[in-house]
Every structure is written in structure tokens, then in C-alpha cells.
C-alpha angles and dihedrals in degrees: 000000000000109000107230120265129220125199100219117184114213127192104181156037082343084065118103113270088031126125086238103058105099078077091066087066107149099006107125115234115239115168144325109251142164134239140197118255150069131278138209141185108241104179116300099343133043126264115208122203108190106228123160093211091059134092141272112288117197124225152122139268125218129173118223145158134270087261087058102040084052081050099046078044103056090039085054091050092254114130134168095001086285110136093188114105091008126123086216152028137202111232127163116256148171106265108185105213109217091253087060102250109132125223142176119250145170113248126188105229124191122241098190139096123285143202114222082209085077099043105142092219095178091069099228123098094194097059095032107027126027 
């Protein structure tokens, strides 16, 4: 029996290139994409708030199994499916691959408080941010 896949899009420190990965250890790569929304520093690693009025924010989609989505979970401070006292959350959203198909994706997106003053408003972690 097949396990079940996931696409997941990341936008930060998971990217390739990112101090974060090696976590992505056995996720298949599928496509860079964008996303709407805004994103912050928040200290060594992005926040993304999903906000239709934002702006494009550049990742990367990877499809893995349920072991590996509990893992990405627990490394983002979600665990058990409980939102309360998390910085984040995984929520389903509309990634656009660059060659313009559209998919559905888990995002981490933060919870927390932000500061407008660091804002990445290039839209790319890895070239503003990391």
C-alpha cells in the first residue's frame, strides 16, 4: 500500500539553500511557486501571514509523506493538530508553479505578532533574509 503524499510549499529556512533543508530529507521536489502574503523576519527564520492584498512570496513545493509532515510539524512548534500556544499554523493554500499551474499546498503560516520594520518586501528569504 502506497503512504499518502502531501505537496507542502516552504518559503524559508526548508528552501534549498536554507539553513533548515536537511529536514527536508526524503520530500520529493516538485516545482518553485509563489504565494500571496506578507513576510517578516522574525529573528533567524521568516513569518508568513496569508493575505490576498500582499504581495508574491517565492518557495518551493515538495511532496512527502504523513512521517515527514508530523516531522515539518513538530520542527514548526505544531504538535498534535493544536494551534494554541504555536508560532504557526498549517493551513491549505493556492501555490502558482512558475510555469503558471496552480496547486494546493500546506503552508506553515505564523500566528504571532510582527513588526512592519521587517517586512521582507522582496518577497524572497533566501536573498533578504537568510
Amino acid at each position: 500500500m502506497q503512504k499518502p503524499r502531501h505537496l507542502v510549499f516552504v518559503y524559508g529556512t526548508l528552501r534549498r539553500g536554507g539553513s533548515n533543508h536537511f529536514r527536508m530529507a526524503g520530500a520529493e521536489f516538485v516545482a518553485t511557486g509563489s504565494i500571496i502574503g506578507r513576510m517578516y523576519r522574525i529573528d533567524w527564520y521568516p513569518g508568513l501571514i496569508l493575505d490576498p492584498s500582499g504581495y508574491e512570496i517565492q518557495g518551493e513545493i515538495y511532496q512527502l509523506d504523513d512521517e515527514l509532515l508530523a516531522a515539518l510539524d513538530l520542527f514548526e512548534g505544531i504538535s498534535a493538530g493544536e494551534v494554541e500556544g504555536s508560532e504557526y499554523r498549517r493551513v491549505v493554500t493556492e501555490v502558482v508553479q512558475h510555469d503558471s499551474q496552480v496547486v494546493s499546498a500546506f503552508v506553515w503560516e505564523w500566528l504571532g505578532m510582527v513588526d512592519e520594520s521587517q517586512r521582507i518586501s522582496n518577497g524572497d528569504w533566501l536573498k533578504d533574509g537568510e
